[in-house]
C-alpha positions, 0 to 999 in steps of 0.5 A: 510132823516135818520132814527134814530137807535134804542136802543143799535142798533150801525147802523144809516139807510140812503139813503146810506143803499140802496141797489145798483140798476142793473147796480151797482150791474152787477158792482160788480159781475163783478169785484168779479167773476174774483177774483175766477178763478185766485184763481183755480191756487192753492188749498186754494187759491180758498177756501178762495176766494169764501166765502170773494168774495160772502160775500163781493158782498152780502154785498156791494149790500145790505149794499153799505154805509157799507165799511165791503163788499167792504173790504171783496171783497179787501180781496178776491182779496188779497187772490185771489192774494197771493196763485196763482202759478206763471207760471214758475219753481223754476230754471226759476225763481232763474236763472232770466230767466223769462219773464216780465209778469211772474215778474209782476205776481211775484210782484203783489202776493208780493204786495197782501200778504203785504196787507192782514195783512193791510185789516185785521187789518182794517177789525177788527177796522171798524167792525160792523159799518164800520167807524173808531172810534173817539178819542183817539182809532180812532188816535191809529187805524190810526196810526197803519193803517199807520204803516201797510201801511209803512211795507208794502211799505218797504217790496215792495222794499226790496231785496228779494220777495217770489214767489208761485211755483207749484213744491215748498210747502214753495215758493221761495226767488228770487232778487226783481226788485222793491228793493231800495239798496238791498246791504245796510246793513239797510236791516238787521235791518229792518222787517216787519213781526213783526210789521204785526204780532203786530198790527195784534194781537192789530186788534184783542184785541181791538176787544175783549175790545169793546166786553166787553164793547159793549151792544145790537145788537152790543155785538151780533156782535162783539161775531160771528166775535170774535168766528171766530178769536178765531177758527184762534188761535185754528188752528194755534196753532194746526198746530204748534204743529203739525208741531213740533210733526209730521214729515212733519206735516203729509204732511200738515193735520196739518194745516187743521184746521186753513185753515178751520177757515180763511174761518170762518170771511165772514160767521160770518162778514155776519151774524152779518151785517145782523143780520140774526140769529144773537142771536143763538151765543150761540149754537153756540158756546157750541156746537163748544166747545162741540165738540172739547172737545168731539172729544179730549176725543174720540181722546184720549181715541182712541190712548190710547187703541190701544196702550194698546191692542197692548202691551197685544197682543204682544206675539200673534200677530203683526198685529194692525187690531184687536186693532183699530177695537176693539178701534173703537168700544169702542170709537162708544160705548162712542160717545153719552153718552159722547157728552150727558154729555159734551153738558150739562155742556157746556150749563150750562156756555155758553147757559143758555137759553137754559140750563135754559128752559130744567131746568124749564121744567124738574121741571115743569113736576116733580111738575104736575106729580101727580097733579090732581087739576086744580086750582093747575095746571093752577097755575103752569102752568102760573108760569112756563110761566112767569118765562120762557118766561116773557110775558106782559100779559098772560091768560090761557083757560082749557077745560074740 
């Protein structure tokens, strides 16, 4: 029997909702725990693996019917797969010296990469209810779907594949066993890196359309994984940047950031599913905007005043100690005024509820401070009640 869903509520419970019993769910966490270990052969590997391993497992117990868990749990696989180290050295691996076992693991971390870009696309257009949609957008979501999955076959046979060594940052470029005339010029015409990238981005526009369209419980939704992808373009711009502006891309800090945002998707995937807090979107929101204008002023202000005290002590001493000390303390100074101002005016755009409560307060506290009649006061009271909470009934009992 289904149960009908409620208003704005996009979800239709069934008997497919259930969660799993014992045994399914032993199943479950027997095939996502692996994924984990094989991940510990590199660092990230095993940061983006965790979050997409326990949210996909959480949700494929809890939400069966629902494919985002088992997607997820794909997802950590893929991951899992493509960052592990190959267990041979560049020379080995260039000279075709290798064993048969290493080439398959070679092999399966190619594979694994080429499905990434497919499962996040598909992730994106299933969300939040899992299916694919119907119309006109489920025929465009299907044939690029198909378009992935085409790439990702032809860069399976191309000549060249990619292999993660421990002792190479960028990976190695050796000769694919699997390629179909690798010596054929068709080979120089034919990319899937843009076409990946393409619908890559479609993945995400197409999120943000139904977003402006989406109402209720979906809206909600479809906001935390938006604001997590957004967080992905944040980190990757700054690590392009990065890379272009430092030597070396200060030895991958740069890049910091966008490893921390890929991590970002499972937890808001999680939330949104469950629902769980699932209309504090907008504090989080100012506040992670709040912060990163706060931690650029700062930044900003920091660099600036190292390099003007340097310049003025130029003549006195070479030493930087004293102008970072001096600078850190003025950036100290700064931090709560500033954060205070910032906060502010970021909830005034994107947390009215909360911004709007202060706001109503703060009257409601001028107007009574020199009220001394109750009827005047119990008045006020139950105005200022209505307008913040709007109850359906509301009586007020005094004391005296």
């Amino acid at each position: 029997m289904t149960t009908p869903a409620r208003k704005g509520d996009t979800r239709v419970v069934g008997t497919d909702d259930r969660p799993l019993g014992l045994a399914a769910r032993i199943a479950v966490i027997a095939i996502v725990v692996p994924a984990p270990i094989v991940g510990l052969t590199s660092g990230y590997g095993v940061l983006a693996v965790v979050p997409y391993a326990a949210v996909g497992a959480f949700l494929a117990i809890r939400r069966p019917g629902n494919t985002i868990g088992w997607l997820l749990i794909a997802l950590a696989w893929a991951f899992a797969l493509t960052f592990v180290n190959v267990p041979a050295t560049e020379a080995e691996l260039v000279g075709g010296t290798v064993s048969a076992s290493t080439m398959a693991i070679v092999i399966l971390s190619s594979l694994a990469g080429n499905a990434l870009t497919a499962l996040f696309f598909m992730v994106t257009i299933v969300f939040p209810s899992g299916r694919l949609p119907t119309g006109r957008s489920g025929r465009l979501a299907r044939l690029g779907l198909a378009a992935l999955v085409a790439s990702g076959v032809v860069a399976a046979v191309g000549p060249t594949i990619t292999a993660n060594v421990a002792d190479s940052s960028s990976g190695v470029q050796i000769h694919n066993p699997l390629a179909i005339l690798p010596e054929s010029a068709l080979w120089s015409f034919v990319g899937g890196l843009g076409l990946q990238l393409a619908l890559s981005l479609a993945g995400v526009v197409s999120m943000v359309v139904r977003l402006r369209r989406a109402r209720g419980v979906e809206r909600a939704q479809l906001r935390w994984v938006v604001l997590a992808l957004a967080l992905i373009v944040i980190g990757l711009i700054v690590g392009t940047i990065g890379d272009a502006v430092f030597e070396n891309g200060l030895n991958g800090l740069v890049w910091i950031p966008a490893e921390i945002a890929f991590i970002l998707p499972p937890v808001a995937i999680g939330i949104a599913i469950l629902r769980y807090r699932l209309y504090d979107i907008d504090r989080v929101i100012s506040r992670t905007i709040s912060w990163v204008i706060v931690s650029a002023v700062l930044a900003t202000v920091f660099v600036l005043l190292v390099l003007a005290i340097q310049a003025a002590l130029a003549q006195v001493t070479t030493s930087n100690t004293f102008s970072i000390a001096l600078s850190t303390l003025v950036v100290a100074a700064l931090f709560q005024p500033l954060r205070r101002r910032v906060q502010k005016r970021v909830d005034r755009r994107f947390n009215r509820a909360r911004y709007d409560a202060e706001r109503t307060l703060t009257a409601f506290a001028y107007r009574l401070r020199d009220e001394v009649d109750l009827d005047q006061l119990s008045a006020e009271i139950l105005a200022t009640v209505s307008e913040a909470v709007e109850p359906t009934t509301l009586s007020l009992w005094l004391r005296a």
